[in-house]
N, C-alpha and C positions, 0 to 999 in steps of 0.2 A: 278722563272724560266722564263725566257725570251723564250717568242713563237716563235718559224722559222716562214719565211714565207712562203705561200705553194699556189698553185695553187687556182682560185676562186672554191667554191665548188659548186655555184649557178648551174653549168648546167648538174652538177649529181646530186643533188636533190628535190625530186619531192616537189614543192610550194602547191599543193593544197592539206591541211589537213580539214576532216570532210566535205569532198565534201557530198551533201544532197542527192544524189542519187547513193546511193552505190543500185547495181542491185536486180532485186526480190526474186531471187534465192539465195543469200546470206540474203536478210530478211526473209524469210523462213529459214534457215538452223539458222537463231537466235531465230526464233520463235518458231522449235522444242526444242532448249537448253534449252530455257525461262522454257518450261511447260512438258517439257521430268521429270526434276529435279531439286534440291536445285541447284543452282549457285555457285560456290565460291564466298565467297564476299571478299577475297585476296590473290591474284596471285602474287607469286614470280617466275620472271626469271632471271638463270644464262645465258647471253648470252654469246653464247662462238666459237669458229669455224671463227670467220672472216679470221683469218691468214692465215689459213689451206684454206679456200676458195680462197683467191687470190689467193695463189701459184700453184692450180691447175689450176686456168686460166691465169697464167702468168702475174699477177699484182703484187704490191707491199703491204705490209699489211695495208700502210693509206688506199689506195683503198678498202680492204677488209673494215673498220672502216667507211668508206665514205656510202659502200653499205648498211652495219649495221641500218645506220638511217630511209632508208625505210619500212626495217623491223620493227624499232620502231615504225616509224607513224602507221604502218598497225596494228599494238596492239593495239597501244593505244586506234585510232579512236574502233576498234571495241570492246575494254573492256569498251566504254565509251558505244558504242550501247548496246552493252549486258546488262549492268547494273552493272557491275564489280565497287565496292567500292573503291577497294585500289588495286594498280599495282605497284609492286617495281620492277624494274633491274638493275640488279648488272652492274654496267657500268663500274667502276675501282676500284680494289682491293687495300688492302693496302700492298699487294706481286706485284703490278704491279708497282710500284716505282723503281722496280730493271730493268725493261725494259730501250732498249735504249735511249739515251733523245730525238734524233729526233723524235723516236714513240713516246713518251710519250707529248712534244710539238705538233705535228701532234694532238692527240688526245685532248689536251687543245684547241686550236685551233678551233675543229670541235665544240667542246662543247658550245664556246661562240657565235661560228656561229649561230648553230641554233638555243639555246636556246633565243638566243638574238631576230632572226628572227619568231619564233614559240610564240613567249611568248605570242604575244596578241592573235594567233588564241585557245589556253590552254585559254585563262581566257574569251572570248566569245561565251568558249562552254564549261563553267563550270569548268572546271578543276585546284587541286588548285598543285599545285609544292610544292613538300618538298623533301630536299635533305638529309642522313643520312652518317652519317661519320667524319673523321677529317676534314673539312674544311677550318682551319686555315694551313693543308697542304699545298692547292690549290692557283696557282696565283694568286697574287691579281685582274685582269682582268676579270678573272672565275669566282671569290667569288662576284664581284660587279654586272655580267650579272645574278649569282641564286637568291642573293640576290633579287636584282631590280623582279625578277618575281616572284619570293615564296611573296613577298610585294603586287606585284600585282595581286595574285590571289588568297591570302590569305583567302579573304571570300567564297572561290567555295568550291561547296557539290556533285557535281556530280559522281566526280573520284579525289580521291587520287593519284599523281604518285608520288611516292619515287623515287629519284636517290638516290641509293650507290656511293659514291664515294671517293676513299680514305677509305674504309670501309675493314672492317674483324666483324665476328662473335667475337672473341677470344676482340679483343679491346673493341667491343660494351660490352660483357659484363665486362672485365676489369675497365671500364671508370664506370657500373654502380657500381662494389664492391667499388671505389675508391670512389664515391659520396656518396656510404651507409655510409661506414668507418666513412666518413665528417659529416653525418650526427650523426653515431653516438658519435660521439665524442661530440659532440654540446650539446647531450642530446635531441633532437630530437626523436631519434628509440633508443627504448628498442633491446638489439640485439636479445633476446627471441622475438620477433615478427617477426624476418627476416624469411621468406618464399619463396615460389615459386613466391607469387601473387607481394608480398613489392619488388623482385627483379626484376620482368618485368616491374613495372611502373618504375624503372629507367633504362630502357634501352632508347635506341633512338628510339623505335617503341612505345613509354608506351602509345599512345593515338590511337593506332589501333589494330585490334584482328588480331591473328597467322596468318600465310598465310596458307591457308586449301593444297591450290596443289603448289608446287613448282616445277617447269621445269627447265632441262638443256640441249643447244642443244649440237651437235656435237661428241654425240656419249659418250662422255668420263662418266664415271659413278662413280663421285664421288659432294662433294657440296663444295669443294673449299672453307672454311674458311667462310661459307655465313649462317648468322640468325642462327647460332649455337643451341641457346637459343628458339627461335620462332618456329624455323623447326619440333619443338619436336616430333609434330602429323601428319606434313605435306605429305601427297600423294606424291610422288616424279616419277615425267613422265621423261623418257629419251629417247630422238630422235637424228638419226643419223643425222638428218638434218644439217647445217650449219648455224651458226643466218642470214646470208645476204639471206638468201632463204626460211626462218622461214613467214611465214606469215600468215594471219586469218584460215584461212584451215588447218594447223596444229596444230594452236588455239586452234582449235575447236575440233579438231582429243583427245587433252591432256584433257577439258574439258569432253569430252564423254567417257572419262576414268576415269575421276574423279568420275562423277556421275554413274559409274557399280562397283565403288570397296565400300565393307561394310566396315567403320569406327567404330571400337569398341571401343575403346582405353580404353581397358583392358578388356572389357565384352566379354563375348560370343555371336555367331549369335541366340543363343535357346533364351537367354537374350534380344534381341534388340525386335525379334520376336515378344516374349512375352509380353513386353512394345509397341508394335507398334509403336514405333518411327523410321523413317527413319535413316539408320545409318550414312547418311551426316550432320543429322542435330544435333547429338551427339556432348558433349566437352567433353572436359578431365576434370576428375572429380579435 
């Protein structure tokens, strides 16, 4: 797919990520998180609502995608403060190929922009890139800027950011039955051993745990073909918000809801109780 060319994006967005003096009053409100409650240690978001935002301020929907990426920094930076493990967002679906091609160029575009420009301040404060989906979809200009930084940040432990891209639930695990199959064909797996556990390690997430809360903004209440498989147990926060206006304070807002709802998954509250185990820090048996 040959990119359009589109207006510079430099003077609508903001340059300086992991500024060191984010205000007192926001480390405080990270410091009650910290020791209020368990953490998530991985947060999925569907961001959604850009379109719908422009059109209500009389923009175009690149503009809404344009706005989008401040809201990313603002995650990012503060699930990296928080101590948040792993951060996936669904950034392009594998139903959003049916979009027009100027969006959908517009959107390749932004992508190599900033991951291009963003890539060393991610790997000089830790953070390693991994991107999950069809990738062999994406232009070849796209696949060469993930590439070159998932390379260069490969050994960071601080924060996981998963881009979806080109992704669906339904293909992630399509793609792992199709590699079990392979496998077993080979003599590899006994198909008597195939499980819950044997199917997750071949998914594209096999080397990170569930995402405990998964978010979606913009009101709509549904999970759009997203971690199908992973989602199983996941908290699910829905806000009316719009992702271009989504940012640490309503973060924090889905967080504090995470940590008041009891996670049983399957047991009873008499049961978690009576075991004194916090019910966030329950798995699925």
């Amino acid at each position: 797919m040959a990119l359009i060319k589109l207006s510079d994006f430099s003077s609508t967005l903001n340059p300086h990520w992991f500024s060191p003096d984010n205000d007192i009053a926001d480390k405080r409100v990270q410091a009650e998180l910290q020791s209020s409650c368990e953490l998530p240690r991985h947060i999925a978001i569907i961001m959604d609502g850009n379109g719908r935002w422009a059109r209500l301020k009389g923009k175009t929907r690149i503009d809404g995608h344009v706005a989008g990426v401040e809201s990313v920094r603002d995650v990012v930076e503060s699930c990296s403060q928080l101590g948040i493990k792993y951060l996936t967002l669904f950034t392009f679906s594998t139903e959003n190929w049916k979009r027009p091609e100027k969006e959908i160029s517009a959107l390749m575009q932004l992508l190599v922009k900033v991951i291009g420009r963003e890539s060393r301040k991610l790997h000089d404060n830790n953070i390693r890139l991994n991107v999950i989906g069809e990738m062999n979809q994406l232009p070849q200009k796209v696949r060469y800027v993930l590439t070159e930084t998932m390379e260069l940040t490969k050994n960071n432990n601080k924060l996981v950011l998963n881009i979806a891209l080109s992704y669906s639930g339904q293909w992630d695990i399509m793609q792992a039955c199709k590699a079990i199959a392979v496998d077993v064909k080979k003599g590899f797996i006994n198909p008597e051993s195939i499980d819950d556990q044997l199917i997750a390690s071949y998914l594209s997430t096999a080397s990170m745990p569930d995402p405990e809360l998964l978010i979606r903004t913009s009101g709509e209440f549904r999970i759009s073909n997203f971690m199908l498989w992973q989602s199983a147990y996941s908290e699910i926060y829905f806000t009316n918000t719009y992702w271009p206006d989504f940012r640490r304070s309503q973060l924090y807002d889905a967080i504090r809801e995470f940590q008041s709802r009891e996670r049983r998954f399957g047991q009873t509250s008499e049961q978690i109780q009576t075991k004194h185990i916090p019910a966030n820090k329950l798995k699925p048996d």
